[in-house]
C-alpha positions in Angstrom: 10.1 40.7 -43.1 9.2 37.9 -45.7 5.4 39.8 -45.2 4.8 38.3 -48.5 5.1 34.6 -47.8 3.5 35.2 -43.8 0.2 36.4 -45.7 0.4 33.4 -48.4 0.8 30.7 -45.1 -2.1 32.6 -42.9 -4.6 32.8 -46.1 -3.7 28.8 -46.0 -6.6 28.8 -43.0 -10.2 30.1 -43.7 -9.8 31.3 -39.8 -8.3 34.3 -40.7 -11.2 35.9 -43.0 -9.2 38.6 -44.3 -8.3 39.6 -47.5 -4.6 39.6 -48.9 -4.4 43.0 -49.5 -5.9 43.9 -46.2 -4.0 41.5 -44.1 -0.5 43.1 -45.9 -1.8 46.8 -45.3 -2.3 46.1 -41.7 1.6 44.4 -41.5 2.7 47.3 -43.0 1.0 49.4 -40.7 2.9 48.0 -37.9 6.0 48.2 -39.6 5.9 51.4 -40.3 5.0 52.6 -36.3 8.0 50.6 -35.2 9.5 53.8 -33.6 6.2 54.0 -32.0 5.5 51.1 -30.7 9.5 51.2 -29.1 8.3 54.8 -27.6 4.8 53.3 -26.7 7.0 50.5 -24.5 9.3 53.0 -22.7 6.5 55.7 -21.8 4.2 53.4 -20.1 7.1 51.3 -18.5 8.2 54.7 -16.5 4.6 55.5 -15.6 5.2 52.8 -11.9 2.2 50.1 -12.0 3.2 48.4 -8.4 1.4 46.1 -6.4 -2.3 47.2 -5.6 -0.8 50.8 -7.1 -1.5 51.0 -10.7 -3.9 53.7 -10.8 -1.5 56.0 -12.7 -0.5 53.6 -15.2 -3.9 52.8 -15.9 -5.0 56.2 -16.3 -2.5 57.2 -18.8 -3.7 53.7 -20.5 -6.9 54.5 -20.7 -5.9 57.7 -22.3 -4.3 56.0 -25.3 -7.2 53.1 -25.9 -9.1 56.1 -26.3 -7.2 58.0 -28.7 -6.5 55.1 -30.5 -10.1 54.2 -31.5 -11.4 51.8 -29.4 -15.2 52.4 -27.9 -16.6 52.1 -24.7 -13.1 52.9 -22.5 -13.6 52.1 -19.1 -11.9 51.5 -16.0 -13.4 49.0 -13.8 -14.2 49.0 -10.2 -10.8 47.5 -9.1 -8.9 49.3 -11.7 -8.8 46.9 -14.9 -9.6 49.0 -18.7 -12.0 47.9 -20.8 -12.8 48.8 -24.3 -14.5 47.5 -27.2 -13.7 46.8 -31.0 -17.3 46.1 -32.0 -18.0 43.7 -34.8 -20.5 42.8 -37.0 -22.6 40.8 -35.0 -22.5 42.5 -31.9 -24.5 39.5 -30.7 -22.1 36.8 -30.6 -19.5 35.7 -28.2 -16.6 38.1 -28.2 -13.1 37.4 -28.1 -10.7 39.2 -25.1 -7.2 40.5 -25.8 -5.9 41.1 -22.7 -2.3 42.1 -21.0 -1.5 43.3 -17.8 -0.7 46.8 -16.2 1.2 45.4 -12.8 4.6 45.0 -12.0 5.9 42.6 -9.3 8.4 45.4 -8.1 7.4 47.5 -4.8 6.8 51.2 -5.0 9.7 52.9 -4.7 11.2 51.0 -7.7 13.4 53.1 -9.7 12.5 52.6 -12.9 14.2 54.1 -16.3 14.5 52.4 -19.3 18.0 52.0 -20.2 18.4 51.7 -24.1 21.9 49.5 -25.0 21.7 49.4 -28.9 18.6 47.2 -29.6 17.4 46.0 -25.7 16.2 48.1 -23.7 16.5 47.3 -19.9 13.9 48.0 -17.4 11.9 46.7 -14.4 8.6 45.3 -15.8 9.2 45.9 -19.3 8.5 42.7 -20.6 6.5 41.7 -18.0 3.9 43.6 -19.5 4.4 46.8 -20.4 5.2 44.9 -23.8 1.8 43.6 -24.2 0.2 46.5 -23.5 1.8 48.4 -26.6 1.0 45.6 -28.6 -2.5 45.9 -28.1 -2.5 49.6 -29.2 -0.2 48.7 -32.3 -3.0 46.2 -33.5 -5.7 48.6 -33.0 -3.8 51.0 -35.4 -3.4 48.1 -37.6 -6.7 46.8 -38.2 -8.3 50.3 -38.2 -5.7 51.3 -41.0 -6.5 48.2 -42.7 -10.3 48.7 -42.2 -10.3 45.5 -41.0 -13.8 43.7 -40.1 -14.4 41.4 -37.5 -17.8 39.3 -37.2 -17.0 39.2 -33.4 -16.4 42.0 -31.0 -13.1 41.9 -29.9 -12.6 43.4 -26.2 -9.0 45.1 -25.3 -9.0 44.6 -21.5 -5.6 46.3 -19.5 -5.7 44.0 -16.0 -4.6 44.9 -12.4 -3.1 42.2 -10.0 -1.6 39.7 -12.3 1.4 39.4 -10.1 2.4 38.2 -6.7 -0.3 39.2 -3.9 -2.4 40.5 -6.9 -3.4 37.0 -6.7 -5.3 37.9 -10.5 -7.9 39.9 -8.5 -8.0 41.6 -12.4 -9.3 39.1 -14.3 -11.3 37.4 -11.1 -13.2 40.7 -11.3 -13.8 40.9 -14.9 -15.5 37.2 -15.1 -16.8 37.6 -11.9 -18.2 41.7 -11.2 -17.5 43.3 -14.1 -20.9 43.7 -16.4 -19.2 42.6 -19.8 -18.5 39.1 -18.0 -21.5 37.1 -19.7 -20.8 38.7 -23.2 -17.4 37.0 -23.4 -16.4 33.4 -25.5 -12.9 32.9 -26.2 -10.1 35.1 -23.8 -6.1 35.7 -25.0 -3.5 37.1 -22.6 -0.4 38.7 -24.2 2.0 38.4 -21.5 5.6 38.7 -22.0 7.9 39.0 -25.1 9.0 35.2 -25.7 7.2 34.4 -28.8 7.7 30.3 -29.3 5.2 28.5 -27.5 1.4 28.8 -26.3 0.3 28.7 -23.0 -2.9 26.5 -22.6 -3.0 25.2 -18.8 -2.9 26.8 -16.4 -0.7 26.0 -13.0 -2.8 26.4 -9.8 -1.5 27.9 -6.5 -2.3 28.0 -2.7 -0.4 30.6 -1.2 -0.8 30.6 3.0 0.2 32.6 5.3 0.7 31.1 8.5 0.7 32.6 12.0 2.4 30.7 14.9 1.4 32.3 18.2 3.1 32.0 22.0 2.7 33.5 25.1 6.5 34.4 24.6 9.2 35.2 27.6 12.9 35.8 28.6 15.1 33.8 26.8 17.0 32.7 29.8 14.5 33.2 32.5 11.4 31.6 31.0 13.1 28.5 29.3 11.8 25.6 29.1 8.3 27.1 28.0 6.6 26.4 24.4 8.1 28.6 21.5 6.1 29.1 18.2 9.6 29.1 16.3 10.0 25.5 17.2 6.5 24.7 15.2 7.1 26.6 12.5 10.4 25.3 11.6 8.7 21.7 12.3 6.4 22.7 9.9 8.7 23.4 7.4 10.8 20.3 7.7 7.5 18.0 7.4 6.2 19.7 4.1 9.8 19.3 2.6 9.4 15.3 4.0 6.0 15.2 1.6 6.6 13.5 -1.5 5.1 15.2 -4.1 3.2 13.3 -7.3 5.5 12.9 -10.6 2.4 12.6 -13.1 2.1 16.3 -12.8 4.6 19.0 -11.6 3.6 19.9 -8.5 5.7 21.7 -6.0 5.9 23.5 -2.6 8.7 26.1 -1.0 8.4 27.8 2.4 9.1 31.8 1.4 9.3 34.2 3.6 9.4 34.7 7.6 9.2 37.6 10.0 8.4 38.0 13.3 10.3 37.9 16.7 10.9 40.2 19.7 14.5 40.1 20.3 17.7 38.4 20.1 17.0 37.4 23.9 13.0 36.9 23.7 11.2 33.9 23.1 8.9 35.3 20.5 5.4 35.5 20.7 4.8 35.4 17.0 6.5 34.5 14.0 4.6 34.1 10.8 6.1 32.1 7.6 4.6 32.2 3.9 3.9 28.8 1.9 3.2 28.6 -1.8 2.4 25.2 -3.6 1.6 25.0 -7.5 0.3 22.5 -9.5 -1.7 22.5 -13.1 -3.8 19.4 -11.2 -6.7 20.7 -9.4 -6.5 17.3 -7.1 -2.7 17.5 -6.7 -2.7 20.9 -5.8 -5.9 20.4 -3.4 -4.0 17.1 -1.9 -1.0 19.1 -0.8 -3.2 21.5 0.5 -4.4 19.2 2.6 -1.5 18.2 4.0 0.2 21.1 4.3 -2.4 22.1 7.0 -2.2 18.8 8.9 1.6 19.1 8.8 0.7 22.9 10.7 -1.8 21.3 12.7 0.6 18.2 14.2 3.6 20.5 14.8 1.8 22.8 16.9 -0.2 19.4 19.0 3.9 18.4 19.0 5.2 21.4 20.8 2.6 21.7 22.8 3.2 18.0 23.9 6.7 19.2 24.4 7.5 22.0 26.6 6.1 23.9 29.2 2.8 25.2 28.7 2.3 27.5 31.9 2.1 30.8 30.5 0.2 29.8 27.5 -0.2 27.1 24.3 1.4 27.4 20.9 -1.6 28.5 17.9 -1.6 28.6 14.3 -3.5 30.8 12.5 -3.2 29.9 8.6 -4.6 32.9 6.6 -5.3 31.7 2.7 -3.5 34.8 0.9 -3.7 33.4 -2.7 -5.9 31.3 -4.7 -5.2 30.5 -8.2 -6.9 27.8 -9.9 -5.5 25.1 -11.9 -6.7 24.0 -15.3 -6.4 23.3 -19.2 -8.0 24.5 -22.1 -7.7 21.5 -24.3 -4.9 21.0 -27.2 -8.1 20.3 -29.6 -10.3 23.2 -28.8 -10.5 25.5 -32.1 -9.1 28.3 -30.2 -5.4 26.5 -29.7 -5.2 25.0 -32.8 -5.7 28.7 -34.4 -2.9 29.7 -32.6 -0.6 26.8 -32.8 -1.3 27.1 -36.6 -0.5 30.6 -36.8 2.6 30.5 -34.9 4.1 27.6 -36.8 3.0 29.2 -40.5 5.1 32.2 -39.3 8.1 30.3 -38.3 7.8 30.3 -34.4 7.5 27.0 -32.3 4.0 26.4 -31.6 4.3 24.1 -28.0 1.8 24.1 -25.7 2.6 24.7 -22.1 2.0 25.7 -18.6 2.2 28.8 -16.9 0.2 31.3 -13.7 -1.1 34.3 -15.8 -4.5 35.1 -16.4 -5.6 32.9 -18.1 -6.1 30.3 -15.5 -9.5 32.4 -14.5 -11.4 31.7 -17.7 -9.7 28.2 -18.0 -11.7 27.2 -14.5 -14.1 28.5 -15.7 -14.5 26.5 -18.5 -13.7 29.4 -20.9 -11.6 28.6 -23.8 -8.2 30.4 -23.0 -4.6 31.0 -23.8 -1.8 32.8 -23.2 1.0 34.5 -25.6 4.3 36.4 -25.7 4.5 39.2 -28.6 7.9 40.7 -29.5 11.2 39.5 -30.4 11.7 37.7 -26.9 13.7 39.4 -23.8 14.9 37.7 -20.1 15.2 38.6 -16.4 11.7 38.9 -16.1 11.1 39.7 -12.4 14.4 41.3 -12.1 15.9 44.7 -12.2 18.0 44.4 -15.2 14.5 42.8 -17.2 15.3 43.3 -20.8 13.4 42.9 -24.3 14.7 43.0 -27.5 13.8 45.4 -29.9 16.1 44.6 -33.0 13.6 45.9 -35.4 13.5 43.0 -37.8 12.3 40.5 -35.9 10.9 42.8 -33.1 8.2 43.7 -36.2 7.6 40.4 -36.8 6.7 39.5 -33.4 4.1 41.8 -33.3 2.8 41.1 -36.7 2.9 37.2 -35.5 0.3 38.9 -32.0 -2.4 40.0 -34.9 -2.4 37.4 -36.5 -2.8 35.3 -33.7 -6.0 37.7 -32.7 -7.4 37.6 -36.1 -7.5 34.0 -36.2 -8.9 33.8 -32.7 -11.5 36.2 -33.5 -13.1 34.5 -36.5 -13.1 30.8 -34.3 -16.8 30.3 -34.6 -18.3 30.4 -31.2 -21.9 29.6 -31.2 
């Protein structure tokens, strides 16, 4: 585990503020509940967290934060846990550790964790039942170690990280929930990919769009207007936009439903639109012409066919919101982190990514986001997998506290 020469680089930073021998009691701690940590991941990952549906998950959660030390366990008003590490100024700003208790899978899921030697395969495993043990491994960690912090550090479980969640979490916690003003620097663990640090965050406007007809016989009201025809001119004029290359920013028509029949002109058919960007003005831009797009191929069909029975409509409903930002390469909080994951050996790149972290982040709240683990794939998928060859599996969640500890003592006035 070279644990050794990872205490050595870390103590290299006054950030961490811990002493050698408690820093190597609390690595040692979480090598020893490796087994735990691996049963930690498959319990919660069978309890289903689905969309809008993680009640159970939570509950069970809320269960462990409890028996695992932390004070103040509570579960929100939309579902997120809270909980409280106090520190010695209970004062200052306090530092959120956060990961998420969603899955993008539907209910219904089966979901059974598959172990094939060292991975283990399951829906939503590493996205994030993975971060949640984490967070309970550090707890035991620091409380073995009788580690002090001068900040409180706040173990947060979200809802709605995923899909349709649409973060409604983490909107709530810096928005509704009452520890919102007490908090200064916020980390999500999300995923097991360790290389790399998440500090901007991509931005999305997700519409779904309504295009409404008065609708008829195939064959005996030809000739009249059809809401098909504007959607699918919709579609072909955002894919003639051309989007801006000094940031990523992209667009994809998604889903559609709707229709009567095989013989019916329909009366409605409604197609989904996402478009991402970490530029809040490229993102608002193609916002903008996304709905005049709408807007001109509805006046088009209208202008086209028969409108005796009735016009064509569009109804665009804004079904997801995500703002885009950056928390600054040179703010104290990143360059603890990128420091810490190069003095352990990981690659410490900054990128951009949708999690969490994009609420605090618009908020002007310094904020990152992390994997913890020994790295995984098919995220999103059935066959999602994480690796938990115990080696380096350990490592990757010593790499997570160290991470927090060095967050944690950033000095935030």
């Amino acid at each position: 585990m070279r644990t050794s020469l990872l205490l050595f680089a870390l103590l290299a930073t006054p950030a961490a503020a811990q002493s050698p021998a408690a820093l190597k009691l609390a690595h040692d701690n979480i090598a020893n509940d490796y087994k735990q940590i691996v049963a930690e991941v498959v319990q919660l990952t069978e309890i289903p967290a689905p969309p809008f549906k993680e009640a159970a998950r939570a509950a069970r959660y809320a269960e462990m934060m409890k028996a695992g030390g932390l004070q103040e366990v509570t579960i929100d008003a939309v579902g997120n846990i809270t909980s409280v590490r106090p520190g010695r100024d209970r004062q200052a700003k306090a530092l959120v550790v956060s990961a998420h208790l969603d899955t993008v899978f539907p209910e219904g899921t089966p979901i059974n964790v598959r172990r094939e030697g060292t991975t283990l395969h399951a829906p939503g495993i590493g996205d994030d039942t993975i971060g949640l043990a984490s967070m309970l491994a550090w707890v035991r960690a620091m409380d073995a170690a009788k580690i002090e912090t001068r900040r409180d550090i706040l173990f947060v479980a979200t809802v709605g990280e995923a899909g349709q969640g649409d973060l409604r979490g983490v909107k709530h916690l810096f928005t509704e929930n009452p520890l919102k003003a007490r908090i200064g620097d916020f980390i999500s663990f999300d995923g097991s990919g360790v290389n790399g640090i998440t500090n901007g965050g991509v931005g999305s406007k997700r519409y779904s769009v309504t295009f409404k007809g008065p609708g008829g016989h195939s064959y005996g009201a030809y000739g009249i207007v059809n809401p098909m025809v504007a959607m699918a001119s919709s579609v072909t004029g955002l894919y003639a936009i051309t989007t801006p290359t000094d940031i990523k920013t992209t667009y994809a028509a998604s889903t559609v439903t709707g229709g009567t029949s095989v013989n019916s002109i329909p009366n409605a058919i409604t197609m989904e639109f996402d478009m991402r960007s970490r530029s809040p003005a490229n993102l608002a831009a193609l916002e903008k012409q996304l709905l005049g797009v709408i807007e001109g191929s509805v006046a088009a069909e209208n202008s086209a066919r028969n409108t005796r029975f009735g016009t064509i409509s569009a109804d665009p409903k804004l079904i997801g919101d995500r703002p885009a930002g950056e928390t600054p390469a040179s703010d104290p909080l990143v360059k603890a982190a990128q420091a810490t994951l190069a003095r352990n050996g990981y690659k410490s790149e900054l990128g951009a990514s949708s999690t969490d972290s994009n609420i605090p982040i618009s908020l002007g709240i310094p904020a990152i986001t992390l994997g913890a683990g020994a790295g995984g794939g098919r995220a999103h998928a059935l066959d999602e997998f994480i690796s938990i060859e115990e080696a380096p599996f350990v490592k990757g969640i010593q790499n997570g506290l160290d991470v927090v500890l060095a967050a944690v003592a950033v000095d935030r006035k």
